[in-house]
C-alpha positions as CSV (number, residue, x, y, z in Angstrom):
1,X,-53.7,61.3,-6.8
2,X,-50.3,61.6,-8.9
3,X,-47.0,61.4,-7.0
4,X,-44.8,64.4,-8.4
5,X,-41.4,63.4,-9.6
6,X,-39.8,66.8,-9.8
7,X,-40.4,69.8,-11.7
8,X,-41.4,69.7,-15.1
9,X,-38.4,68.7,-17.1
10,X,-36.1,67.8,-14.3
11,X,-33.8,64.8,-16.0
12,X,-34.3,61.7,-13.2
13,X,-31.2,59.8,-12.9
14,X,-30.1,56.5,-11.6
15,X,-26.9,55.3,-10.0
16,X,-26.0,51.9,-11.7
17,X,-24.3,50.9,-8.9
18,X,-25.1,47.7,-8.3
19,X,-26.6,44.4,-9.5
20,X,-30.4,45.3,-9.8
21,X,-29.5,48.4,-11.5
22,X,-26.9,47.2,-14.2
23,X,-29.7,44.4,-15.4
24,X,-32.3,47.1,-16.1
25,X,-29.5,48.0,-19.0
26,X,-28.6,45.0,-20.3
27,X,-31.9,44.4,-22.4
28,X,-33.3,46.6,-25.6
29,X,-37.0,46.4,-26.6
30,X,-37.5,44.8,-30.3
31,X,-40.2,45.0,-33.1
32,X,-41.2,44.4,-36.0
33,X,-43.9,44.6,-38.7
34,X,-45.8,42.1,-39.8
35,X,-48.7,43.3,-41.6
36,X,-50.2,46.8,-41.5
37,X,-51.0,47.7,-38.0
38,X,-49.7,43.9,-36.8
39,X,-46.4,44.6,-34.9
40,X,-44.7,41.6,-32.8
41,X,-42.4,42.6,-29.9
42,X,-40.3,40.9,-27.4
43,X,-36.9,41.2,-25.8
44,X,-33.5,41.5,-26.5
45,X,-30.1,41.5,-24.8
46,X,-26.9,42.2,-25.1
47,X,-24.1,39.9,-25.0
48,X,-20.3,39.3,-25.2
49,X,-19.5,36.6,-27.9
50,X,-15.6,37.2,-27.2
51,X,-13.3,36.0,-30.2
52,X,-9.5,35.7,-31.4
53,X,-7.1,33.0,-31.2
54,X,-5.5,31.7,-27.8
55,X,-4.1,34.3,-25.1
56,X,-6.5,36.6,-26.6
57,X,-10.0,37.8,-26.1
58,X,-11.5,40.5,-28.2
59,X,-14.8,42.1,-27.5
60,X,-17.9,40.9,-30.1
61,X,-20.8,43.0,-28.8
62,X,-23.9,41.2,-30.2
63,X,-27.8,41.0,-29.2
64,X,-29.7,37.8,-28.6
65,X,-33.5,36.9,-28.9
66,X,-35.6,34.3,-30.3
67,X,-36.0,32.9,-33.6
68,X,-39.6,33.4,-33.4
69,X,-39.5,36.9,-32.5
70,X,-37.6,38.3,-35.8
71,X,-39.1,35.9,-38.4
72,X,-40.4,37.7,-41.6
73,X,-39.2,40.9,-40.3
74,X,-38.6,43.4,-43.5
75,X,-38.3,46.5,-41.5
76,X,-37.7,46.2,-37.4
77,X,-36.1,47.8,-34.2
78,X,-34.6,47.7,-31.9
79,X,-34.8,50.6,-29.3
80,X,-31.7,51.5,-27.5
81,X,-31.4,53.9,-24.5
82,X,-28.8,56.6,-24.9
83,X,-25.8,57.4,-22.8
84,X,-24.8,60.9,-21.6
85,X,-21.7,61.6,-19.5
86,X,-21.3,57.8,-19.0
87,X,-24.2,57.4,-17.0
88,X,-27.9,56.0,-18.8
89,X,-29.6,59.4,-20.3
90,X,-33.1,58.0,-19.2
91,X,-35.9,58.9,-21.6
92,X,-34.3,59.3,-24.7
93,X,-33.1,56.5,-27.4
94,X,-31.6,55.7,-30.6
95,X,-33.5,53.0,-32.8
96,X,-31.7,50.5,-34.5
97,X,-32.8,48.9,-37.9
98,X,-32.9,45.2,-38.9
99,X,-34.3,42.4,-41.4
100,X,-34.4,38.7,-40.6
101,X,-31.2,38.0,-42.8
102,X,-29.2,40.3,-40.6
103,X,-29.5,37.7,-37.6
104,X,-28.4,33.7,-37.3
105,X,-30.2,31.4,-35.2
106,X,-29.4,28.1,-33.5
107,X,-28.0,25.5,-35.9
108,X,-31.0,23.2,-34.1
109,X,-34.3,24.0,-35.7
110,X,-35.9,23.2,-32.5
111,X,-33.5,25.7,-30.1
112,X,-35.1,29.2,-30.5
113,X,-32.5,31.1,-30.3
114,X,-31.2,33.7,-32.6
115,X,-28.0,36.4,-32.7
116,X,-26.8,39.8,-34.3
117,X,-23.8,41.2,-34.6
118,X,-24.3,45.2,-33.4
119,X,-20.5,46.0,-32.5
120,X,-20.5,48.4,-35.8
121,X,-23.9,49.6,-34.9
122,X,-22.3,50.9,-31.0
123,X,-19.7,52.6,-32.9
124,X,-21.2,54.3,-35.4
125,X,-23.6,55.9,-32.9
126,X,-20.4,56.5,-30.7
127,X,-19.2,58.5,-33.5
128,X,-23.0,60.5,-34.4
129,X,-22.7,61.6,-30.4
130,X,-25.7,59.6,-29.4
131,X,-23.7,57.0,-27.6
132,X,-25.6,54.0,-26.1
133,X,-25.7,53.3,-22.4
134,X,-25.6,49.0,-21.8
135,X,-24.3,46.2,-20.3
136,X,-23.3,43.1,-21.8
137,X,-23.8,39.4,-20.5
138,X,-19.9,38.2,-20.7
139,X,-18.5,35.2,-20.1
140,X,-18.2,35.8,-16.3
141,X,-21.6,35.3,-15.5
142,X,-21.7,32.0,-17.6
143,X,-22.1,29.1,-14.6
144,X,-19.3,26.7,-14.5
145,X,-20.3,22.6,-14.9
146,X,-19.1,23.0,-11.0
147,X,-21.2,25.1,-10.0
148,X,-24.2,24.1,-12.3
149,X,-23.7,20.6,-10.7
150,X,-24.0,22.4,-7.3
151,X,-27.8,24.2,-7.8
152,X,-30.3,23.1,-6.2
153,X,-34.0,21.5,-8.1
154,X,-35.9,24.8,-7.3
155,X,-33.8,28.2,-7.5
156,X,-34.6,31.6,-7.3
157,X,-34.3,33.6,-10.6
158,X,-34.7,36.7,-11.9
159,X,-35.7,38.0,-15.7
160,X,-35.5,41.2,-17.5
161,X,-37.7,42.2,-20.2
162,X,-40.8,43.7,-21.7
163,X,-44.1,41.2,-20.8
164,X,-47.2,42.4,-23.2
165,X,-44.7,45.3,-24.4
166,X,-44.9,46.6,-21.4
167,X,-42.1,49.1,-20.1
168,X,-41.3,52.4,-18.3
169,X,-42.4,54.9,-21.0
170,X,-40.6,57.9,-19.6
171,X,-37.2,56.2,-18.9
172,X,-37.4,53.7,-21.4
173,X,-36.3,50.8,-18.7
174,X,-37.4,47.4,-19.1
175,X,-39.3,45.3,-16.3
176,X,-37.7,43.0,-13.8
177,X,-39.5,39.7,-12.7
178,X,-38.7,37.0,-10.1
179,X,-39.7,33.3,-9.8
180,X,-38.2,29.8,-9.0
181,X,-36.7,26.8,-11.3
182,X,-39.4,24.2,-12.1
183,X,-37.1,21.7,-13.0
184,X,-33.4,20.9,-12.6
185,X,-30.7,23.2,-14.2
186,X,-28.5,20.3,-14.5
187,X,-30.9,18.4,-17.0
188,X,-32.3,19.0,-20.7
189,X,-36.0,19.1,-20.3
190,X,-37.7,16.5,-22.8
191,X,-34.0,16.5,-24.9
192,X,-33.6,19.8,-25.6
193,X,-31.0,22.2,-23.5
194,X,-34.0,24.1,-21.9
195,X,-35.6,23.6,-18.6
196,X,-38.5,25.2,-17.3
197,X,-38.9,28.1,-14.5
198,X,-42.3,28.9,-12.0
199,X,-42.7,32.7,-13.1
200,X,-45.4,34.5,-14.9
201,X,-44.5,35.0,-18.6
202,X,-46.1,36.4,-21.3
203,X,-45.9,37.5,-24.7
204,X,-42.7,39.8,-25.1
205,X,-41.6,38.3,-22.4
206,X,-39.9,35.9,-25.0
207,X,-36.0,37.5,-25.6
208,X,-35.8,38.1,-21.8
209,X,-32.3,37.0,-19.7
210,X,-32.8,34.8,-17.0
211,X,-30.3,35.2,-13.6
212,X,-29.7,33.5,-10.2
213,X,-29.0,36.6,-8.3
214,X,-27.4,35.8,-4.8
215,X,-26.1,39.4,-3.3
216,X,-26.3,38.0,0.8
217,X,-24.5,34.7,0.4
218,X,-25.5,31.5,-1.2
219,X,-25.3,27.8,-1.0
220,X,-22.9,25.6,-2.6
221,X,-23.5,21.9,-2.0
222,X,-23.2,21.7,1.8
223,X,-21.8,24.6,2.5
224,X,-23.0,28.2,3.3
225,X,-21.0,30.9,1.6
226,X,-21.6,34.1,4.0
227,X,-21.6,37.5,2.7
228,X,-20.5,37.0,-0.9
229,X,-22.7,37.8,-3.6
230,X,-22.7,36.1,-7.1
231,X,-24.9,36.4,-10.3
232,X,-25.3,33.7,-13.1
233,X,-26.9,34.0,-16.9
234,X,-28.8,30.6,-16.7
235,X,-30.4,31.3,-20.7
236,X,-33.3,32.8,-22.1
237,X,-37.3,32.9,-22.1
238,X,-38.3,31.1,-25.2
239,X,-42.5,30.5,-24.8
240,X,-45.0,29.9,-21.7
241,X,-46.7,27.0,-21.3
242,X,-50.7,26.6,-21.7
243,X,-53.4,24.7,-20.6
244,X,-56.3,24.3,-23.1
245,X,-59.9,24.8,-20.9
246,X,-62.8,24.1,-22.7
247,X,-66.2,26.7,-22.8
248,X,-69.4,25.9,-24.3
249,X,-71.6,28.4,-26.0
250,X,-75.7,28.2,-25.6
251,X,-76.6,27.8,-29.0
252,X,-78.6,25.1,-30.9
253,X,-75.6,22.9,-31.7
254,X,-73.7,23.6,-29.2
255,X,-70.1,24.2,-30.3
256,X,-67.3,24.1,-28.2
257,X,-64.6,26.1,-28.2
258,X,-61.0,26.4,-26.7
259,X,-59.7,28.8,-24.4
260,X,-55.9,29.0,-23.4
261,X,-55.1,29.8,-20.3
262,X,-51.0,30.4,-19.0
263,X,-50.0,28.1,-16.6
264,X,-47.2,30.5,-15.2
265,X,-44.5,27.7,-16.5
266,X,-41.4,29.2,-18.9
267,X,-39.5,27.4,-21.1
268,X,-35.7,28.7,-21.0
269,X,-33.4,27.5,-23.7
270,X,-30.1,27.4,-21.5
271,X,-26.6,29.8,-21.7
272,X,-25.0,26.3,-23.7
273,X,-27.4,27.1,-26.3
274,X,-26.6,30.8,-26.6
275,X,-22.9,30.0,-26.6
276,X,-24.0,27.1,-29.8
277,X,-25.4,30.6,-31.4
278,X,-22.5,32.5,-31.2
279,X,-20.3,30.1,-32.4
280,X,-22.9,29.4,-35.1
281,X,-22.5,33.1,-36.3
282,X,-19.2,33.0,-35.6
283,X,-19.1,30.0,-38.8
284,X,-21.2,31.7,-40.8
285,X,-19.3,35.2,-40.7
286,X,-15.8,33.3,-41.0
287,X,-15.2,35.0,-37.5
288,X,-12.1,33.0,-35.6
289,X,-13.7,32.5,-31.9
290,X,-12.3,30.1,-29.1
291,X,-13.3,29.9,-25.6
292,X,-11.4,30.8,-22.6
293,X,-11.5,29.0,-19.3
294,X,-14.7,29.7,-17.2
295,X,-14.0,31.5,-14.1
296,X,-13.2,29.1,-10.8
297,X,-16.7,28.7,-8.8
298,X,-16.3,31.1,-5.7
């Protein structure tokens, strides 16, 4: 039995009036080509490099993903949902186009994490009229060493993004997923500024934004904030974690064979190494970037 949604061609609409709401527009879904029927996809997000000198900050809208996720590409996209009277036109989007050389990644070979300039890109659709409806991670949701030092080993998080390629294919909208920390915030996992989270990833999951969403109150080291509501960018989804089983086929020599199985364990490369991305691509494009003061911790 089918739930009806309206009459036929009745535009749905959604406030973006709160948290939830704004995350489910600050991710696009991205593909690319790799062969003849072979696409990969994963996720994308939008992000706020901020540049310019002292006493100034000037907007540098950019997307981030993962290195893995646009190497080789020759002809990808990335899907954008359109805006309409300043509010998300739900349903309807506006691709745009990239190669691999268009993006710069990590400085790190081993930090998979990669960055585009689309600040252009925004405009010129501005200008077409098919304006693009998003919000950007800033600067503001970046956690403080304060506050980072405050978290707790296991927190709850939240991540935005497109697992198996899956999505809302009438509005367009990506999916939201919850889980815990696995290991502490405050330290690189095995040397490398990533630490892992309890949640169920999978392919195209990779891309995806990861948040500590408190909207009730929270706690910061012994003491209970009441009633105020806060949201951190801790990084971004990188790969999952698997466990090699082994199966044995019946047959006269009996080969064995490996099956992977997901052990619901993400790696997240953390919001230090974004920043390192930006000001990587910042270098390379001879763009003049500092970085303000982080925001006191509530």
């Amino acid at each position: 039995m089918s739930i009806p949604s309206g009459p036929p061609g009745v535009q749905q609409t959604l406030k973006v009036d709160r948290i939830g709401r704004n995350l489910l527009f600050t991710t696009a879904l991205i593909r690319h080509e790799i062969s003849p029927g072979v696409v990969v996809s994963g996720t994308s997000f939008f992000y706020d490099g901020l540049v310019g000198g002292e006493g100034e900050n000037v907007s540098l809208p950019m997307l981030i993903t993962n290195k893995h996720i646009i190497a080789g590409a020759t002809r990808g996209t990335v899907r954008l949902i359109r805006a309409k009277d300043g509010e998300p036109h739900l349903g309807h989007a506006v691709d745009l186009s990239f190669v691999e050389a268009d993006w710069v990644g990590h400085p790190d070979p081993q930090v998979d994490v990669a960055a585009v300039q689309i600040g252009p890109s925004l405009s010129d659709f501005e200008r077409k009229g098919t304006p693009v409806f998003h919000r950007q991670i800033g600067r503001d949701l970046l956690p403080s060493d304060e506050v980072i030092e405050d978290l707790d080993v296991v927190e709850p998080v939240t991540f935005v993004g497109y697992p198996n390629s899956l999505y809302d294919s009438k509005n367009l909208t990506p999916i939201l997923r919850r889980g815990t920390t696995a290991t502490p915030v405050q330290l690189d996992y095995c040397g490398t500024p990533q630490f892992l989270i309890d949640a169920s990833i999978f392919p195209g999951s990779s891309g995806s934004p990861v948040f500590i969403i408190n909207e009730n109150g929270y706690r910061q080291g012994n003491t209970n904030i009441i009633g105020s509501s806060r949201i951190l960018f801790l990084g971004v989804v990188a790969a999952v974690h698997q466990q090699a089983g082994a199966g044995r086929i019946a047959t006269s020599t009996s080969p064995t064979i490996q099956f992977d199985q997901m052990i619901d364990l993400g790696l997240v490369f953390k919001w230090t190494a974004v920043e390192e991305t930006v000001d990587e691509l910042c270098r390379q494009r001879g763009i003049n970037r500092h970085h303000p003061a982080l925001p006191e911790p509530a």
